[in-house]
C-alpha positions as CSV (number, residue, x, y, z in Angstrom):
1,X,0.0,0.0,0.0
2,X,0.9,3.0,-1.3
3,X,2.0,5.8,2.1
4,X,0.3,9.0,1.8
5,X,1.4,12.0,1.2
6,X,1.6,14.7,4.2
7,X,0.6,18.5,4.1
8,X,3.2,20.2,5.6
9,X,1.1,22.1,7.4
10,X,-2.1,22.1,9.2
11,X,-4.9,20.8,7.9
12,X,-7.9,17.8,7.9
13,X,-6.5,14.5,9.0
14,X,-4.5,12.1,6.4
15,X,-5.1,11.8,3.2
16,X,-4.3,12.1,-0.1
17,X,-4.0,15.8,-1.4
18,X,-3.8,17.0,-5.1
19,X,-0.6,17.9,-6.0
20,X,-0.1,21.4,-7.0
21,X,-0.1,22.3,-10.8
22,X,2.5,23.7,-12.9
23,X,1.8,26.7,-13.7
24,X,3.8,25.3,-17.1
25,X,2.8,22.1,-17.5
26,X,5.2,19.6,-19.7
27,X,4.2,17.9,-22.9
28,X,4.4,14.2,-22.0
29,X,5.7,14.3,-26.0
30,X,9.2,16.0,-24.8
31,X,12.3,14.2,-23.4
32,X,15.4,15.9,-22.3
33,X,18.2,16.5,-24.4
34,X,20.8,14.3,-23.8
35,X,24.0,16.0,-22.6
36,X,27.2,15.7,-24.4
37,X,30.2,14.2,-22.2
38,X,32.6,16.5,-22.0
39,X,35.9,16.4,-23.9
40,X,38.4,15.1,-21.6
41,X,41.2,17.0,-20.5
42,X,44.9,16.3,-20.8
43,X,46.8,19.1,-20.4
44,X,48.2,17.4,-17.1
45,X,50.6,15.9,-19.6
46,X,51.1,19.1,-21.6
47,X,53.5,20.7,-18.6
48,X,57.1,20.8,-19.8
49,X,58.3,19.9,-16.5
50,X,57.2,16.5,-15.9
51,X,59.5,15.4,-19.1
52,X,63.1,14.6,-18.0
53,X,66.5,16.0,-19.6
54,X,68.7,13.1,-21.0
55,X,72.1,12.9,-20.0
56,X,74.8,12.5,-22.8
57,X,77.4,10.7,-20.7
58,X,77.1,7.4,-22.3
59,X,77.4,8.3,-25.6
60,X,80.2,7.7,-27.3
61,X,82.0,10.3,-28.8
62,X,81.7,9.1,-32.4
63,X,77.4,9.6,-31.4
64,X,78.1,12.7,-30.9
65,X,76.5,14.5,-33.6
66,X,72.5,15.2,-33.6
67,X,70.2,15.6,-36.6
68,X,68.8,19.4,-36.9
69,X,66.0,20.3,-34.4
70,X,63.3,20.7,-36.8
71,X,63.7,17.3,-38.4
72,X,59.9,15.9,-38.8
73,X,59.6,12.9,-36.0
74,X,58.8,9.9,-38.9
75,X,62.1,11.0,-40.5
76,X,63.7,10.2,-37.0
77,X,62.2,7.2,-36.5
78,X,63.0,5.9,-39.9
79,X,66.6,6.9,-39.4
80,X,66.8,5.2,-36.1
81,X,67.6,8.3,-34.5
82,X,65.5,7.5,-31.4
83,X,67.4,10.4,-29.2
84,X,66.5,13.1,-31.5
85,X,62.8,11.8,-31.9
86,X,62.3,11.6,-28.0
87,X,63.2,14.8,-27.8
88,X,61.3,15.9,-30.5
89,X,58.4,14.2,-29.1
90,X,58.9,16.2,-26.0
91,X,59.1,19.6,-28.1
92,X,55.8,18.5,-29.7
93,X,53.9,18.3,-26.5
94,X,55.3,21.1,-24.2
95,X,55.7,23.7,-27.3
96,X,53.9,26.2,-28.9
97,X,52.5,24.3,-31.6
98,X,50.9,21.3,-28.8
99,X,47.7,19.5,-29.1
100,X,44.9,20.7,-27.8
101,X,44.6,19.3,-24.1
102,X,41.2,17.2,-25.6
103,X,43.3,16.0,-29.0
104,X,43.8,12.2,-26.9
105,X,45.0,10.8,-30.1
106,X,48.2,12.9,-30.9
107,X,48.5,13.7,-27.2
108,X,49.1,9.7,-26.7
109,X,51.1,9.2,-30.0
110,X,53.3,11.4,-28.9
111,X,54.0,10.2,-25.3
112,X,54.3,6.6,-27.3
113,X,57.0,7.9,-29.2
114,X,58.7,9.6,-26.5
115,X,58.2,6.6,-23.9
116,X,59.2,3.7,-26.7
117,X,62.0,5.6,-27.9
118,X,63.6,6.0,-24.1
119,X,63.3,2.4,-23.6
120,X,65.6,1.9,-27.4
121,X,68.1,4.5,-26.2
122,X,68.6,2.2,-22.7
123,X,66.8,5.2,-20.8
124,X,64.0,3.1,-19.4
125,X,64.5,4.7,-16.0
126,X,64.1,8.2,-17.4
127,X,60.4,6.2,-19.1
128,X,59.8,4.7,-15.8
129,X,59.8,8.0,-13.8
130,X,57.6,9.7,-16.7
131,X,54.9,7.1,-16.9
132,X,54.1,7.5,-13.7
133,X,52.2,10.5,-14.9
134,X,49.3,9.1,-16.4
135,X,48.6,7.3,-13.1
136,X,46.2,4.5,-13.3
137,X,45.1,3.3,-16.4
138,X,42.9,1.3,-16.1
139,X,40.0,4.0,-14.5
140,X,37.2,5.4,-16.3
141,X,38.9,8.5,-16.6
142,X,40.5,7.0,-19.5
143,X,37.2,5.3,-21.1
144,X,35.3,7.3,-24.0
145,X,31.9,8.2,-22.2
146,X,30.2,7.5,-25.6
147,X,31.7,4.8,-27.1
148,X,33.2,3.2,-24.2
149,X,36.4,2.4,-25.9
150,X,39.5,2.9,-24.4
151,X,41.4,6.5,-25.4
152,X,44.7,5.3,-24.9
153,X,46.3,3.4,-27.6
154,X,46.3,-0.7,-26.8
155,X,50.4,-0.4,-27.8
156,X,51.0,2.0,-24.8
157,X,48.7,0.6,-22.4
158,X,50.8,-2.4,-22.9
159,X,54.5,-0.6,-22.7
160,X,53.0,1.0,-19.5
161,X,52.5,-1.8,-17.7
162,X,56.4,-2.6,-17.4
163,X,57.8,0.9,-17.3
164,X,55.1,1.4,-14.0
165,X,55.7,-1.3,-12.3
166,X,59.8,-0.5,-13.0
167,X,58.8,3.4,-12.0
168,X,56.8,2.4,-8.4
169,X,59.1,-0.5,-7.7
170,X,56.4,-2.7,-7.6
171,X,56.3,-5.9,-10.1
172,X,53.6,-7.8,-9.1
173,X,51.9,-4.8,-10.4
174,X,53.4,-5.9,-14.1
175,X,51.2,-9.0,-13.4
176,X,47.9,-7.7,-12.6
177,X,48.0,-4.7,-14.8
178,X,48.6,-7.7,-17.9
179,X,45.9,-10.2,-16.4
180,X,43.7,-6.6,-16.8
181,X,44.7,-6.4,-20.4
182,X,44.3,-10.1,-20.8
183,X,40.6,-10.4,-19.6
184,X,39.9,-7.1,-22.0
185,X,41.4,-9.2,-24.7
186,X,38.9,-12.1,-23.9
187,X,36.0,-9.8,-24.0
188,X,37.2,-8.3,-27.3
189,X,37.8,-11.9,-29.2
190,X,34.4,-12.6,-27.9
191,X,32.7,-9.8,-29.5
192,X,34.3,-10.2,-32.7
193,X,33.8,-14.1,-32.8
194,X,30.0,-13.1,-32.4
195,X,30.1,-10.1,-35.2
196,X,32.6,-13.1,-37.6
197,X,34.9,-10.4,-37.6
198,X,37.8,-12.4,-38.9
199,X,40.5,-9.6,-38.5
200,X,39.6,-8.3,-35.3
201,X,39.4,-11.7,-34.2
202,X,42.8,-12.9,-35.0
203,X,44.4,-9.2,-33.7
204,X,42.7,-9.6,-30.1
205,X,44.0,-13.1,-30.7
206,X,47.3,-12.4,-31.0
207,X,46.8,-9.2,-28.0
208,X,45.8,-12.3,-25.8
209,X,48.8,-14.6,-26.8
210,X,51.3,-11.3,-26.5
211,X,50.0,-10.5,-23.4
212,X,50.2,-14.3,-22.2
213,X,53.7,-14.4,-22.6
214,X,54.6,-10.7,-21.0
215,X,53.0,-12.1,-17.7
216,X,55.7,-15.0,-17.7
217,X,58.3,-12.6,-18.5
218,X,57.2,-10.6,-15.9
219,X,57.2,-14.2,-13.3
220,X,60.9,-14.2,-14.0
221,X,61.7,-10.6,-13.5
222,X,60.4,-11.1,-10.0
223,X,62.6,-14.7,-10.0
224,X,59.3,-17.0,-9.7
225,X,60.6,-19.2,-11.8
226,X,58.4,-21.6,-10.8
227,X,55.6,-19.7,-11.6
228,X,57.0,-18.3,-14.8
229,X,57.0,-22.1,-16.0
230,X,53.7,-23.2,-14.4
231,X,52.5,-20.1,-16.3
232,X,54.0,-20.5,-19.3
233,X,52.6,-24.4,-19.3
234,X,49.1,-23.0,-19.3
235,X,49.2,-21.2,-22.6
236,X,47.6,-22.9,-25.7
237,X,50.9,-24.5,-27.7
238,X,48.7,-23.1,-30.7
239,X,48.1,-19.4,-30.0
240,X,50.4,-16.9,-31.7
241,X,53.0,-16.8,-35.0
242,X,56.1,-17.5,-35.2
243,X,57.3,-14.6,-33.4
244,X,55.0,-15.5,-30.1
245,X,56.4,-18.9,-30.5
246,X,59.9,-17.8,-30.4
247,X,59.4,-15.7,-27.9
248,X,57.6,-18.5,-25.8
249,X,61.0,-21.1,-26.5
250,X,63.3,-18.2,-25.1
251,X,61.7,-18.0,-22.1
252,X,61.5,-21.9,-21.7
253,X,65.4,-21.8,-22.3
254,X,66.1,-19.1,-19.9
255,X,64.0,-20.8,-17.6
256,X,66.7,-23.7,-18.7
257,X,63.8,-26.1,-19.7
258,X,65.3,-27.4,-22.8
259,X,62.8,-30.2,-23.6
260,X,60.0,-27.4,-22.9
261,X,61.6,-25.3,-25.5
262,X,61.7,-28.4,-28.2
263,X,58.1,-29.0,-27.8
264,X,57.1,-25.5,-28.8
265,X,57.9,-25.8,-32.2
266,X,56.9,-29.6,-32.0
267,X,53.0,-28.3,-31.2
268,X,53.2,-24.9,-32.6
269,X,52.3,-24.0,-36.3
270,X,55.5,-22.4,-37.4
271,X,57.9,-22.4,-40.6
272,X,60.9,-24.8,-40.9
273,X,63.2,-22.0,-40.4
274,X,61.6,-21.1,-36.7
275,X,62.2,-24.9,-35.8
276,X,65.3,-25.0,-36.8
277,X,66.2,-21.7,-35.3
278,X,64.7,-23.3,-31.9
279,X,66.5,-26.7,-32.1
280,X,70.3,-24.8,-33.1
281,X,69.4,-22.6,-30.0
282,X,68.7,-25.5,-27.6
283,X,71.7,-27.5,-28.7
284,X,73.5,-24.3,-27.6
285,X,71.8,-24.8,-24.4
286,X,73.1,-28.0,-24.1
287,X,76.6,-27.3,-24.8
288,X,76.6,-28.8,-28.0
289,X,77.8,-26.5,-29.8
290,X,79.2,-28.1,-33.4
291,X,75.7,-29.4,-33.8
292,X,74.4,-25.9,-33.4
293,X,76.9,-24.5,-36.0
294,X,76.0,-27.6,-38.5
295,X,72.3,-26.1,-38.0
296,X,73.4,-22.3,-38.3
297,X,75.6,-22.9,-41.5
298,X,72.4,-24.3,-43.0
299,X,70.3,-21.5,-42.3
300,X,72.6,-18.4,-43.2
301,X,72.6,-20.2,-46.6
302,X,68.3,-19.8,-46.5
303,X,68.6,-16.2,-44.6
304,X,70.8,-13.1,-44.0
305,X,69.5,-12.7,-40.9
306,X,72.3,-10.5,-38.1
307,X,70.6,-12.6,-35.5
308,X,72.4,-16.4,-37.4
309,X,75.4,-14.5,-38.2
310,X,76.4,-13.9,-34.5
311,X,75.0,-16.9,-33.1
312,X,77.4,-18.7,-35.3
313,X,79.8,-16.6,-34.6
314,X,79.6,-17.8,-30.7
315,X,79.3,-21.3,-31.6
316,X,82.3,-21.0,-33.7
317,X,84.3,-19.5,-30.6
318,X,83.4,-22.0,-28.7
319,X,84.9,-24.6,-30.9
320,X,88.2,-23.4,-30.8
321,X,87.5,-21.1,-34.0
322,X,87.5,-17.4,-32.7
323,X,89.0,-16.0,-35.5
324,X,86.6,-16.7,-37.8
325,X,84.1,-15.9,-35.5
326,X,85.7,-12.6,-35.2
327,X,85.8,-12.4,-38.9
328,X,82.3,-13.2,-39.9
329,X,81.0,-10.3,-37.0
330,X,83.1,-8.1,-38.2
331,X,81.8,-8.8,-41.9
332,X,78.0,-8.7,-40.6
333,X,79.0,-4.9,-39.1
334,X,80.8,-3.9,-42.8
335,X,77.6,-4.5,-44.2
336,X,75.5,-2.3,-42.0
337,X,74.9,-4.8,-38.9
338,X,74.7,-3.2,-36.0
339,X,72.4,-5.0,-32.8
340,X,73.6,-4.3,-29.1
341,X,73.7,-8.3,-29.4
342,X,76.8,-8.0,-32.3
343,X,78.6,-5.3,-30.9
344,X,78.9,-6.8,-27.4
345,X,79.8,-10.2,-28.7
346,X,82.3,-8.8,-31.3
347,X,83.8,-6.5,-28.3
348,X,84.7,-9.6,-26.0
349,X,86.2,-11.0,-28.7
350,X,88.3,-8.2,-28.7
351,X,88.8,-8.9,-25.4
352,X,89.8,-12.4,-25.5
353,X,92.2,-11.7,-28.7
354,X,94.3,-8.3,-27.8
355,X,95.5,-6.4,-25.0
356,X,94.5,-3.7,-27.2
357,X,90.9,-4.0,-26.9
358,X,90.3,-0.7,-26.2
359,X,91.3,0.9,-29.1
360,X,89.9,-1.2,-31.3
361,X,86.8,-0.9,-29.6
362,X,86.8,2.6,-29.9
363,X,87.3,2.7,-33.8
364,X,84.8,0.1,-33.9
365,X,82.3,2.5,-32.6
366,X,83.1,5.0,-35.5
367,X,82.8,2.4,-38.1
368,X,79.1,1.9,-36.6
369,X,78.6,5.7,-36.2
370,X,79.5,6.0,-40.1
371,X,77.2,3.5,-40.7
372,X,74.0,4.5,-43.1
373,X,70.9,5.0,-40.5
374,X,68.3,2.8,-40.1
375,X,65.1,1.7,-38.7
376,X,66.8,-0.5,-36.4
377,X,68.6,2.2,-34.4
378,X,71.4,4.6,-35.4
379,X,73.1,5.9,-31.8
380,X,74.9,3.6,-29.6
381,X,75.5,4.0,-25.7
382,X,79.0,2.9,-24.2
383,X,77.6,-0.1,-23.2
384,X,77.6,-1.4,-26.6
385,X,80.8,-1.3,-27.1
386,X,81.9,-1.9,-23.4
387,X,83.7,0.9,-22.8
């Protein structure tokens, strides 16, 4: 039963009373208009202040040299100048000419290529201390009223995760924050199963699969190695390309699980060359290294990949060859090679043939500065070379 209403002041004893009329009374026909969400604002990561200076002391001399300030950022990034691009990126969001504080999508692009670029130049604690400013990610301030999607590209959401949990000190945060991203992946390949949306479906597919594998990298930052592998023994021996399944094998191997490491390419769709790249890598594991050579001399004849050049380069010191091993690095730097993993192998070489080392290291790091730039990365820091 209904309770009824009270006069607020005297009058005959309970009872309903007519409500008053409007003076203005409302067609039943109207609605409200529905209220725009506002545009939200970012200039919290316009303020020149919260970017950090980079220091120049691990640059080798021969890096010396910078591109003009007014170089456009692709042109830096296709040069491999990620220094100059990071810092351009920082121009571009603290300057005159910076996006609007509601312009999300450049506002983000930006911060990626500053952030991304950091972590290339071996400045990840200059991005760890940066991140921190977009706080937590994962609230609603970051969610499109309207749409619901999520304003921050899925690329930085993901690069995030590690540089915050490096920035707070925290790792375990690594591991929730990707288990977030993980059960928004799930939601995402469900909808796009439902719509038959075969691309979506195989991009959130390969999110999810990504995303497994960062949360067993992150296990073994934080040395649960146990976990790592318990984790990494869940995943579907299906999900992901050749790159996911590579990626998966590595960690098996660091983990020290050779067998584990086999059995990926065993179960896992991938090309000949990926299993082959797997097995030469695990017989490296095992010590057996002139089976691992045999393996790498098969597949430099299919590929010119930097990554078979020095890994048979290592194999071929440790068969009593280090000259030619020094040779054939040496070689893969003449024609444009130029990885941290080359340099620092070629360097102990170095160390292992000369007394010299350093000098030859140095001129070694103006071969690489004369080098034509390229996508891969252009400057070097002195760790590189080990000086």
């Amino acid at each position: 039963m209904a309770a009824a209403l009270k006069s607020p002041g005297p009058g005959p004893g309970p009872g309903p009373r007519p409500l008053p009329t409007s003076p203005h009374p409302r067609s039943a026909t109207h609605s409200p208009i529905p209220r725009r969400p506002r545009p939200k604002d970012f200039a919290y990561l316009l303020r020149p202040e919260i970017y950090l200076p980079l220091s120049t002391a691990n640059v080798p001399p021969a890096f010396a040299a910078q591109p003009p300030p007014e170089t456009p950022i692709p042109e830096l990034l296709a040069r491999g100048q990620f220094r100059a691009a990071a810092i351009a990126a920082t121009k571009a969001l603290t300057g005159p000419e910076a996006p609007d504080p509601s312009d999300h999508a450049k506002i983000f692009g930006l911060l990626y290529t500053r952030l991304a670029c950091l972590t290339l130049i071996d400045a990840t604690g200059v991005a760890a201390q940066e991140v921190k400013n977009l706080e937590d990610l994962g609230s609603s301030f970051y969610v499109d009223e309207a749409t619901g999607e999520h304003l921050v590209p899925w690329e930085l959401r993901v690069l995030n995760v590690r540089l915050q949990a490096l920035g707070f000190g925290d790792p375990r945060r690594a591991v929730m924050s990707y288990y977030e991203l993980a059960r928004e992946a799930r939601v995402r390949l469900s909808e796009a199963m439902g719509q038959h949306d075969n691309s979506a479906r195989e991009l959130w597919k390969e999110r999810l699969a990504d995303v497994g594998i960062r949360v067993a990298g992150a296990l073994v930052e934080m040395d649960d190695l146990s976990g790592a592998a318990n984790h990494l023994a869940s995943l579907p021996g299906r999900e992901g390309g050749a790159k996911l399944v590579m990626a998966k094998a590595l960690l098996w191997l660091q983990l020290g699980d050779v067998e584990a490491a086999r059995a990926c390419v065993q179960v896992g769709r991938v090309e000949e060359t990926t299993g082959k790249v797997v097995s030469a890598l695990c017989d490296m594991a095992d010590g057996a290294y002139a089976s691992a050579l045999e393996t790498w001399r098969e597949l430099e004849e299919e590929s010119d990949d930097e990554m078979v050049g020095v890994n048979m380069a290592v194999c071929l010191l440790y068969v009593g060859k280090m000259q030619e091993g020094k040779v054939l690095l040496e070689e893969l730097v003449s024609a444009g090679q130029s990885s941290h993993t080359l340099l620092f192998n070629l360097t102990t070489m170095y160390e292992l043939c000369t007394e010299r080392a350093r000098n030859l290291k140095v001129k070694l790091s103006e071969t690489v500065a004369a080098l034509d730039a390229t996508p891969n990365g252009w400057e070097k820091t002195n760790a590189d070379f080990k000086l």
